[in-house]
C-alpha positions in Angstrom: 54.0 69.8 -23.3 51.5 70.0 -26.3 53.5 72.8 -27.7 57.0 70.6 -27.7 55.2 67.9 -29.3 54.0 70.6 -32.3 57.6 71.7 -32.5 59.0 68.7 -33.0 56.5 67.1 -35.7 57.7 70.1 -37.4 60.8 67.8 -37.9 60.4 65.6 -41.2 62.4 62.3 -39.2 60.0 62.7 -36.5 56.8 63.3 -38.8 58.2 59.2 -40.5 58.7 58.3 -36.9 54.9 58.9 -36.3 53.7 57.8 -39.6 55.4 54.4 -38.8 53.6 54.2 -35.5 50.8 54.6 -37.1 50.5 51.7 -39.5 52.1 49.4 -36.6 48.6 50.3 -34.5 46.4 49.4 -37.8 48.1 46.9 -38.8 48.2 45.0 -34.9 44.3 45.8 -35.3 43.8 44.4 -38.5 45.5 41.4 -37.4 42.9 41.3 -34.2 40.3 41.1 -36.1 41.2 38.0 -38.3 43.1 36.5 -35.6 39.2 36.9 -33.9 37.1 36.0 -37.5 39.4 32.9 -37.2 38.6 31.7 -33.3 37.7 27.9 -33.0 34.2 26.6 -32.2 35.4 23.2 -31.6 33.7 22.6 -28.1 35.5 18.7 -28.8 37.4 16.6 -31.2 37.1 13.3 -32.2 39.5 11.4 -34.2 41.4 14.6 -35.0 37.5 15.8 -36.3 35.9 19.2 -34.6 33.0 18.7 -33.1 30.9 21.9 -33.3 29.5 23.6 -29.8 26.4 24.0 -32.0 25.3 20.5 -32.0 25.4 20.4 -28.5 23.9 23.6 -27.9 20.8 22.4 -29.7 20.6 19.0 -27.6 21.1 21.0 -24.3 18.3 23.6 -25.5 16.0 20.8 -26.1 16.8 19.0 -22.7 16.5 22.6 -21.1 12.6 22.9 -23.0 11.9 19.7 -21.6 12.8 20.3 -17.9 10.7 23.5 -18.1 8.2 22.2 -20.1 7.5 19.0 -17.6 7.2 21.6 -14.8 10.5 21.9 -13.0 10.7 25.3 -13.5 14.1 27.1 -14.6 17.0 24.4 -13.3 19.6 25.7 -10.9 23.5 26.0 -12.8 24.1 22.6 -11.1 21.0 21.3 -13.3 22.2 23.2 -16.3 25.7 21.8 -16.0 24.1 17.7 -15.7 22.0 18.7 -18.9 25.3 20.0 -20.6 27.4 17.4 -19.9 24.8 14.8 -21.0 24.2 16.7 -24.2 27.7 16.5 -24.8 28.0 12.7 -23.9 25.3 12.0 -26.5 26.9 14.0 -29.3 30.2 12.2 -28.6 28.2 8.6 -28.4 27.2 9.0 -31.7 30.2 10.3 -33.3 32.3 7.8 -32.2 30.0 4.8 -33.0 29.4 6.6 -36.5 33.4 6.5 -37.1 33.2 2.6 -36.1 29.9 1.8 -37.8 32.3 3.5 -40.9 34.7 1.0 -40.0 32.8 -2.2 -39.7 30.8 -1.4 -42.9 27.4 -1.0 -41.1 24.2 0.1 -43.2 20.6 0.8 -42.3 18.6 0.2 -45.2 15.6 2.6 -46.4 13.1 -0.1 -46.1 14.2 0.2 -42.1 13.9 3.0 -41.6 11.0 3.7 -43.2 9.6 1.1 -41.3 10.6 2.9 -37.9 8.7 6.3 -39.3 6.0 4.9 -39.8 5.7 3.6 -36.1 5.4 7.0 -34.5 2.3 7.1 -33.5 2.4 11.2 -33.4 2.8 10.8 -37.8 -0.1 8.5 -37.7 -3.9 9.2 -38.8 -6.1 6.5 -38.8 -3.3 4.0 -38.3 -1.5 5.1 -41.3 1.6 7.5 -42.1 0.5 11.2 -42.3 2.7 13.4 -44.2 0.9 16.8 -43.1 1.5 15.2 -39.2 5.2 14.0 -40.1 6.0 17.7 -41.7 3.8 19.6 -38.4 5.4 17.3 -35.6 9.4 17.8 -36.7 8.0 21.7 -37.3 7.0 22.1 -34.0 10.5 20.3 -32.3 12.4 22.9 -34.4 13.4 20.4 -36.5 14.0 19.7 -40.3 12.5 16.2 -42.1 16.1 15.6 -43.7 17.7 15.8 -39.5 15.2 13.5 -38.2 15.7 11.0 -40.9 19.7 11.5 -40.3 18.9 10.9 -36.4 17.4 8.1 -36.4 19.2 6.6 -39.2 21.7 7.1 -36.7 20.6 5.3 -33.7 19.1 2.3 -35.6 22.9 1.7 -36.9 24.0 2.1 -33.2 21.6 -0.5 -32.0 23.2 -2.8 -34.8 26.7 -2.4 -33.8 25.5 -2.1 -29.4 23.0 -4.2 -29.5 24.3 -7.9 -30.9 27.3 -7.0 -28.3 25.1 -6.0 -25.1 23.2 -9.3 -25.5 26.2 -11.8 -25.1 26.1 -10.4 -21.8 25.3 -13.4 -19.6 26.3 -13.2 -15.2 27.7 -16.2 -14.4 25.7 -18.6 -12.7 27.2 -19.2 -9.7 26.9 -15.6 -9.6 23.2 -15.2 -9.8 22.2 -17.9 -7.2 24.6 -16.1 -4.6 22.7 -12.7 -5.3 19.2 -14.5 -5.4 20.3 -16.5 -1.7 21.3 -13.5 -0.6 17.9 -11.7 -1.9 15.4 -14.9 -0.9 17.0 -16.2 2.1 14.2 -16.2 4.8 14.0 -15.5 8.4 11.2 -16.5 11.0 11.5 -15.6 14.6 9.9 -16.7 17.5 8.1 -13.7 19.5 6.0 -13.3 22.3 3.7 -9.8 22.2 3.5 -8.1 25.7 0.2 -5.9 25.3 0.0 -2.3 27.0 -3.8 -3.0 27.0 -3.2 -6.5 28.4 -1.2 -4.9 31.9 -3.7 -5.0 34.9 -5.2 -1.5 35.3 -3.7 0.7 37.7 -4.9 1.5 41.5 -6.2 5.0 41.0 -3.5 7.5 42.2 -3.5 10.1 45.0 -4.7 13.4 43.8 -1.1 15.3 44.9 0.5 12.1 42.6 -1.6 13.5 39.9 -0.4 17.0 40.6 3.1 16.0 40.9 2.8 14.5 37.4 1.2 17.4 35.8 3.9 19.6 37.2 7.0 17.2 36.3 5.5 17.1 32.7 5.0 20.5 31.8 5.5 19.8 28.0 2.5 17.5 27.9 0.1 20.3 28.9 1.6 23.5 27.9 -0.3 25.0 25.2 1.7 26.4 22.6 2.1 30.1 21.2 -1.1 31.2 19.3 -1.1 34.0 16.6 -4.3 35.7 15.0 -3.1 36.8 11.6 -4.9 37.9 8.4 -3.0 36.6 5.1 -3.5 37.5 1.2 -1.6 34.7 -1.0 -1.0 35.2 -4.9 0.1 31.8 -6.5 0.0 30.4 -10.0 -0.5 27.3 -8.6 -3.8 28.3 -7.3 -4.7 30.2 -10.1 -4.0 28.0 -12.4 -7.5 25.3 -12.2 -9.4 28.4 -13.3 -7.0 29.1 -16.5 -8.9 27.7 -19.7 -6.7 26.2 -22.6 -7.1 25.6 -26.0 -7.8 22.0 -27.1 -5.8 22.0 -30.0 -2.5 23.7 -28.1 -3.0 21.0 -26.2 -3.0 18.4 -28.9 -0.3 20.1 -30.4 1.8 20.1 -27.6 1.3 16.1 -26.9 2.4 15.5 -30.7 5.8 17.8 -29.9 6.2 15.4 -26.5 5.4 12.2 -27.8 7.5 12.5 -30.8 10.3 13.3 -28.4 9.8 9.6 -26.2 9.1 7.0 -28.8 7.7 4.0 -27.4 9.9 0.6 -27.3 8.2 -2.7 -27.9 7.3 -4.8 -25.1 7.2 -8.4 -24.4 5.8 -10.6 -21.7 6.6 -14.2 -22.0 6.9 -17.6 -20.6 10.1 -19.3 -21.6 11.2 -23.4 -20.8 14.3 -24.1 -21.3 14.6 -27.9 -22.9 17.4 -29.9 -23.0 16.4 -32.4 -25.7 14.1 -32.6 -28.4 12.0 -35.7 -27.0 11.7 -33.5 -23.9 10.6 -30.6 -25.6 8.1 -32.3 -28.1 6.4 -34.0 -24.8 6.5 -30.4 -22.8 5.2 -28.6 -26.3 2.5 -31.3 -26.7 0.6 -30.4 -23.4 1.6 -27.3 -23.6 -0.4 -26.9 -26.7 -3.6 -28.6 -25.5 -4.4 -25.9 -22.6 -1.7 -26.6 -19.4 -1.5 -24.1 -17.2 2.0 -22.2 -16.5 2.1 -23.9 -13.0 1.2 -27.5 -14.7 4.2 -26.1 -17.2 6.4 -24.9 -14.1 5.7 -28.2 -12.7 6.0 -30.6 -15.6 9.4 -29.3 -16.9 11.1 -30.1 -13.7 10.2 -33.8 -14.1 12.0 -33.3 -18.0 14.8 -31.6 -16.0 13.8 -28.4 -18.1 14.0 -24.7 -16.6 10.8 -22.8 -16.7 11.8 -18.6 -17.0 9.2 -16.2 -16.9 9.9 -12.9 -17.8 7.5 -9.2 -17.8 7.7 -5.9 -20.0 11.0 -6.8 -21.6 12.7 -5.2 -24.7 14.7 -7.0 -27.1 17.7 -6.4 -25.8 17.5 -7.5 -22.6 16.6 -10.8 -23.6 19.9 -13.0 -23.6 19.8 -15.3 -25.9 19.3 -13.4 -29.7 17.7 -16.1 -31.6 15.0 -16.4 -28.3 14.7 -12.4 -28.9 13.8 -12.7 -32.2 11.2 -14.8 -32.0 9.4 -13.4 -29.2 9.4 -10.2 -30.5 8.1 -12.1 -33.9 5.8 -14.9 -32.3 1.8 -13.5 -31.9 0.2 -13.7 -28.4 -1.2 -16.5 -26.5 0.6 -18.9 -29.0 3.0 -21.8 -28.2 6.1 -21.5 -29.9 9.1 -23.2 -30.9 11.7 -24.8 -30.4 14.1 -22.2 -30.8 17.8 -24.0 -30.9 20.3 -21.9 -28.1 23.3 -21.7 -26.4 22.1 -23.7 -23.9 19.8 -26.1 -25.3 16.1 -25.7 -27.0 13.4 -22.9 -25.9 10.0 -23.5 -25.9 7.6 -20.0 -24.9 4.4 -18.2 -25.2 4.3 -14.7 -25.7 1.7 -13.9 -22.9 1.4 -9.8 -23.3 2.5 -7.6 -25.8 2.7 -3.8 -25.5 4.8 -0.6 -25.4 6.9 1.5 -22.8 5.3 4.9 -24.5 3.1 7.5 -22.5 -0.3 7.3 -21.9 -2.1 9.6 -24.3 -5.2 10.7 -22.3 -2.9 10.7 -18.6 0.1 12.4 -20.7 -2.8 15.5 -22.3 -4.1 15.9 -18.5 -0.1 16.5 -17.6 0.1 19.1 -20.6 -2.6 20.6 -20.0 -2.1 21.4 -16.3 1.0 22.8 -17.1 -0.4 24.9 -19.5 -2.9 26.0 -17.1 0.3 27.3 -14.8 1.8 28.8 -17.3 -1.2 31.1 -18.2 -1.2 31.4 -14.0 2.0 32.5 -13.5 1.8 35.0 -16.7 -1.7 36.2 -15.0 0.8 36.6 -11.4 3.5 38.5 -12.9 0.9 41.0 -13.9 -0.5 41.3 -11.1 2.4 41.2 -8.5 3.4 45.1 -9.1 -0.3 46.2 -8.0 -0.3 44.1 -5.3 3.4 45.7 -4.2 1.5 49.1 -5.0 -1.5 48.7 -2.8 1.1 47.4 0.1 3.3 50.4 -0.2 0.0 52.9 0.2 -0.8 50.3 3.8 -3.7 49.5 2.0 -5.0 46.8 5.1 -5.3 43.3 3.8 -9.5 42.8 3.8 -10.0 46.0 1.3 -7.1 44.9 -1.8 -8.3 45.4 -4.8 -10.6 42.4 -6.0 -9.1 41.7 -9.3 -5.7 40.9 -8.3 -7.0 37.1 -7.7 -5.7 36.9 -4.4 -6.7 34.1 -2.0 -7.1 35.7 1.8 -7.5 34.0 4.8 -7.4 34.9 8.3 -7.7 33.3 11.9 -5.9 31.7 14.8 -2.9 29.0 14.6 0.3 28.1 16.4 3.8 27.2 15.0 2.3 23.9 13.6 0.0 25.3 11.2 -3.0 23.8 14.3 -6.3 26.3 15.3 -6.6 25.9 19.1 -8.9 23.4 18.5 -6.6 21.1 17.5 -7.5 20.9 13.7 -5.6 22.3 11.0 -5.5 25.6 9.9 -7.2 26.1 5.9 -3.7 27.6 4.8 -4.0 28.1 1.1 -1.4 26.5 -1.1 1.2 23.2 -1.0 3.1 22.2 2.0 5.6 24.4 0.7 3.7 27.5 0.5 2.2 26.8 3.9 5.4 26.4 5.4 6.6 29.8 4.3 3.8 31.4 5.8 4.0 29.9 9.1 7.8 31.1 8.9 6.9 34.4 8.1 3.9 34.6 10.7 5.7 33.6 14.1 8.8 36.1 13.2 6.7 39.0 12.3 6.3 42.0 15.4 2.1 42.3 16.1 0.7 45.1 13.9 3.8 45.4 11.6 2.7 46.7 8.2 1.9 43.5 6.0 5.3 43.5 3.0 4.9 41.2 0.5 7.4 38.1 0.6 8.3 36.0 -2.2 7.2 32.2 -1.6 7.9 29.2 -2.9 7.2 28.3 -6.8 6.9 31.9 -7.8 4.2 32.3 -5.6 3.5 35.9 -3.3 1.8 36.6 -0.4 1.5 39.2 2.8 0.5 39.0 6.4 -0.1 40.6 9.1 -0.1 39.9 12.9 -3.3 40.9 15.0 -2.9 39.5 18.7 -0.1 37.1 19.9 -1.1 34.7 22.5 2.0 33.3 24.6 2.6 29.3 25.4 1.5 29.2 29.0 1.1 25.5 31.1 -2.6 25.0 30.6 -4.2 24.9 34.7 -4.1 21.2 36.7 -7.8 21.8 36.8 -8.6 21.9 33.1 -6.1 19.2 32.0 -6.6 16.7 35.0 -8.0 14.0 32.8 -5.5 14.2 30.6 -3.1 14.3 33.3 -4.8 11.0 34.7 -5.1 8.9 31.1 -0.9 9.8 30.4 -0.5 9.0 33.7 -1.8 5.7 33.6 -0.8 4.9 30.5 2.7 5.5 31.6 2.0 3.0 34.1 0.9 0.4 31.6 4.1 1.0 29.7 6.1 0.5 32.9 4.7 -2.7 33.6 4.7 -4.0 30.4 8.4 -3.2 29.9 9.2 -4.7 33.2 8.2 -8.1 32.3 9.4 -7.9 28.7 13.0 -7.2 30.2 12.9 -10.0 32.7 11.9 -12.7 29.6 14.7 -11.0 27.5 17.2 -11.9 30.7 15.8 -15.2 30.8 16.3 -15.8 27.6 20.0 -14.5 27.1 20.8 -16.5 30.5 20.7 -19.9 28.4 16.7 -20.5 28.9 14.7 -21.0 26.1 11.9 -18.7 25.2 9.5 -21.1 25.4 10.7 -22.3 29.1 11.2 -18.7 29.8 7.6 -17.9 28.4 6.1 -20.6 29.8 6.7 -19.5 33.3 6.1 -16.5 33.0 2.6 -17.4 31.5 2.7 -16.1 28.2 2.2 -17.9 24.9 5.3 -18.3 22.2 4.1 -17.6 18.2 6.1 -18.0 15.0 6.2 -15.3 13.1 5.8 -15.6 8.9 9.0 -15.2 7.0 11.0 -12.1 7.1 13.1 -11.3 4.1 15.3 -8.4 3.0 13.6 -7.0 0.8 10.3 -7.2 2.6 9.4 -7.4 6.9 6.7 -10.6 7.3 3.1 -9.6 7.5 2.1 -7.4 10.2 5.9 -6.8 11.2 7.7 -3.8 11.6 10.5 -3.0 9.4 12.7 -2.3 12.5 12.0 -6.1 13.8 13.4 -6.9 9.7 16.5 -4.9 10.2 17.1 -6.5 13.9 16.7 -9.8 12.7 19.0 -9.6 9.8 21.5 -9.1 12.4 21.3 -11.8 15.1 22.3 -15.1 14.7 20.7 -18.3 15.5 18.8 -18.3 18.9 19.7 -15.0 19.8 17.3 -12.8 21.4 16.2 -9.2 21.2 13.5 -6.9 22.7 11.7 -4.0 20.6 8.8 -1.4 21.7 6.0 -1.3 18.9 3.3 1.6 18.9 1.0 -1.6 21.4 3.9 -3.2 23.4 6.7 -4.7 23.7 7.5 -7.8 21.6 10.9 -10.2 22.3 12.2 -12.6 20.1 14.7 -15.2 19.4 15.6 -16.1 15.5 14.4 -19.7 15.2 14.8 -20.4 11.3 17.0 -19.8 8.5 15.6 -20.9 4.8 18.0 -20.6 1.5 15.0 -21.1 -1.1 15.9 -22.8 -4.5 15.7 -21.3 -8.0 12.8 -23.4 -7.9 10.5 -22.5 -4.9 11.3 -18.7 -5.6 10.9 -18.5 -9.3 9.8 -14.8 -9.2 12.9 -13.3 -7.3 15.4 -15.6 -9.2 14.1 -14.7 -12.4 14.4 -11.0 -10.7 17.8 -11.2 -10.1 18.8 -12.6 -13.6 17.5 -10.1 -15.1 18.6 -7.5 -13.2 21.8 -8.7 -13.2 22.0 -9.4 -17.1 20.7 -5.6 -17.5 23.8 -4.2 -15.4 26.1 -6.5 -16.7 24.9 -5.4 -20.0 25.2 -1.9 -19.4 28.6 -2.2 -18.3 29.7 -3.9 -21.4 28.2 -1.1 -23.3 30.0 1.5 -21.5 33.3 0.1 -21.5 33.0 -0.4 -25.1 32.1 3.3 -26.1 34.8 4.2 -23.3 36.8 2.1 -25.7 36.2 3.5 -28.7 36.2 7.3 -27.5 39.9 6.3 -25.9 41.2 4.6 -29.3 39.3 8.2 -31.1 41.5 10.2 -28.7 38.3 12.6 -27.8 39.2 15.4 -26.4 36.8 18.3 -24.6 37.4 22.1 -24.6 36.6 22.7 -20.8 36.5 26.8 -21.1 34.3 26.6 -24.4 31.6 23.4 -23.0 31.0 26.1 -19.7 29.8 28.6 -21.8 26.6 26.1 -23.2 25.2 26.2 -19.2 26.6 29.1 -17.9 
């Protein structure tokens, strides 16, 4: 074959056939390459605008060094893919309310944001703006003084164009006293308690009734499977409270952190609504010269005024704007107004004032902790392959080498994690961890060579299996005065249940439960008020969820851990607005939050339909994958 093909490039029209294949092949390279140099990074567009992957890369990355750094370890591709996608979502926010801020002509002056840098408290020393913090803080987040700037320049426009919107957003009123009646309305039920204790005692039973009771109950005084095992455990998390950090990695680490979660001003205030100014000058007057907030509460509903009391809230979810303002600008402890609204004149008193950011000293312990596990599970990783070493020689358990800081244990348990005793067994390590061994200890053969198994939270540990003792009915001679106290108190049950059934008959037969009660000798009580968010006092929460269901004078019947307890519902209440000013002012404010928040996200699903955005599927998996 080879020697055909030399014969015929000895042929000058073959030898231009071959040349011309030639140049097709580096030319259809050539055009490879720059068809690759040329291959779009777009991962979106907005507006007919490419939006680079980069830009979400770097928001994922930082999400991703926050997960890990707060302890959660290395997400799952499920985690990875929430992080993406809301990466993405917050590079698309802020395109498309930069093209409409463009549109609507919106600034942020200097002066602004200035103003906004110099409340970080991670860029302050002594209470005023440190450039050597500012330039260390933003070095440390992997970021660049002319970003940050560009960042938040960005959001403090967004909260001009979102913010004036979101606030408008007011439920309807009719709306909110459904959801509070709905929330307040109040139950009360009449009950009479049937006591185990309170059943005459027993006659003592015949011994071969005991006996027969031991042997119908076998579970009750069977002991359970006991194993002797010997276990060696290597965990970061126990490791870690002997790791030592550095003070200063740990300052510098809270600066990173709390430059990343900005605090938001907070506002605590007592707010009465006024509609007149005679009203309000008369409700400001005593106001000023030391009444209390119930004398307020009380005094405004004789001026038809509505007292609103609201705690830890932002700007923005305060309806009214020109109320807002002045809060957030009013000093503490100080009667203010009136402030001229919507829906008539505000008088309030600004009553606390602080911020939603971390706790420094609580936020340092966090860090440092996970610092701590960090240096642990370093320490683990180099220690984990002479640990598998000394297993493979069958090294036994109680001579491992002592510098391979391994916790060991060893003694006698059942499936429970319980010593024979009845106590718990000193297994090293979280639920978790403890879990995984007990696994591992009652599926292992006795005497099988300990193999080290991976445990939870990149922990390791080993075990072995010494003696297995087998679940066996414990003899009618040891357990005979256990036999007699369950017996018994299976007869209290009985009885108790017994007449707890025959008042529940009564009852649903058309007597009354205090007839039915009465005759029976037993004494009717009225329980306090049941709501839905809360059972009464003292009540179970399956009494709450029973009662919600029954209507008026219907009866039920419920076992408690002491008795038996049966019950009609006696009462409905519908609280006003005014006897449940905490919940009502709950459920505004809930309510105005959502509502807001649904405004807000119809409008940027608004804008990002108008901007025709547009996602590259294949290219976004690539971020998390």
């Amino acid at each position: 074959m080879l020697v055909s093909v030399r014969k015929l490039l000895e042929n000058w029209i073959a030898r231009g056939f071959f040349a011309l294949l030639v140049l097709v092949f580096v030319f259809w390279g050539i055009s490879n390459v720059v068809t690759m140099i040329g291959s779009n990074t777009a991962v979106a567009e907005v507006a007919g605008h490419p939006v680079d992957i980069s830009l979400v890369q770097q928001a994922y990355q930082a999400a991703l060094a926050q997960a890990q750094q707060s302890g959660q370890g290395q997400p799952d591709e499920a985690a990875r893919e929430q992080m993406a996608e809301a990466a993405l979502t917050s590079v698309l926010r802020e395109r498309v309310l930069g093209l409409e801020e463009k549109r609507l002509g919106v600034v942020v002056p200097d002066a602004v944001v200035r103003e906004q840098v110099d409340a970080v408290p991670s860029f302050l020393t002594n209470g005023k703006f440190d450039q050597s913090k500012f330039d260390q803080v933003l070095a440390q987040n992997n970021t660049t003084p002319n970003r940050f700037v560009s960042d938040l320049t960005a959001e403090i426009a967004g909260q001009q164009l979102v913010i004036p919107l979101v606030s408008g957003a007011v439920p309807p009123q009719e709306l909110v006293n459904r959801i509070f009646s709905f929330i307040a309305e109040q139950r009360f039920a009449e009950m009479v308690q049937i006591p185990f204790a309170a059943q005459a005692a027993p006659a003592a039973p015949a011994e071969t009734v005991l006996q027969r009771y031991w042997r119908n109950h076998p579970a009750q005084f069977t002991a359970p499977e006991y194993r002797t095992i010997k276990l060696v455990v290597l965990s970061p998390a126990l490791l870690a409270a002997h790791e030592t950090v550095p003070q200063a990695q740990i300052d510098a680490d809270y600066a990173r952190v709390a430059a990343a979660s900005p605090s938001v001003k907070l506002r605590s205030v007592q707010v009465i609504v006024v509609g007149n100014l005679a009203a309000s000058s008369r409700l400001q007057a005593a106001w000023q010269k030391g009444a209390s907030w119930a004398q307020m509460q009380a005094m405004a509903k004789r001026f038809g005024a509505n007292p609103v009391e609201m705690d830890g809230t932002q700007q923005n979810q305060i309806p009214t704007p020109e109320l807002a303002q002045a809060v957030f600008a009013a000093p503490q402890g100080q009667v203010s107004g009136p402030i001229a609204g919507p829906a008539g004149m505000f008088l309030f008193k600004v009553t606390n004032i602080s911020s939603s950011g971390p706790d420094e000293q609580a936020l340092k312990t966090q860090i440092a902790q996970q610092l701590q596990l960090q240096l642990a599970q370093s320490q683990v990783a180099a220690n984990v392959n002479g640990l598998q070493d000394a297993l493979a020689g069958q090294t036994p358990l109680d001579q491992l080498p002592a510098n391979l800081g391994l916790t060991a244990v060893e003694g006698t348990l059942d499936a429970d994690g319980n010593t024979p005793t009845g106590a718990k067994a000193p297994l090293p390590g979280d639920a978790a961890l403890q879990q995984a061994v007990l696994q591992a200890a009652f599926t292992a053969s006795p005497h099988q060579p300990a193999q080290l198994i991976n445990g939870p939270e990149g922990s390791y540990f080993a075990l072995t299996v010494d003696s297995v003792t087998p679940p066996a009915q414990e003899p009618y001679d040891q357990v005979r005065a256990q036999a007699l106290a369950d017996w018994t108190s299976d007869q209290l049950t009985r009885e108790a249940e017994i007449k707890a059934a025959a008042l529940f008959h009564a009852t649903n037969s058309g007597q009354s439960l205090d007839a039915a009660a009465q005759a029976a000798g037993d004494s009717v009580s009225m329980s306090p008020a049941f709501t839905r968010n809360a059972p009464a006092t003292g009540m179970t929460t399956q009494m709450q969820t029973v009662l919600f269901s029954l209507k008026l004078g219907q009866a039920t019947m419920l076992q408690t851990p002491t008795g038996f307890t049966v019950a009609t519902l006696a009462k409905i209440v519908h609280p006003t607005p005014a006897q449940d000013q905490a919940d009502y002012n709950s459920a505004l404010q809930s309510m105005t939050k959502s509502l807001q928040n649904d405004v807000g996200g119809s409008f940027l699903a608004g804008l990002q339909l108008r901007d025709k955005v547009t996602i590259n599927q294949k290219l976004f998996s690539q971020i998390y994958q």
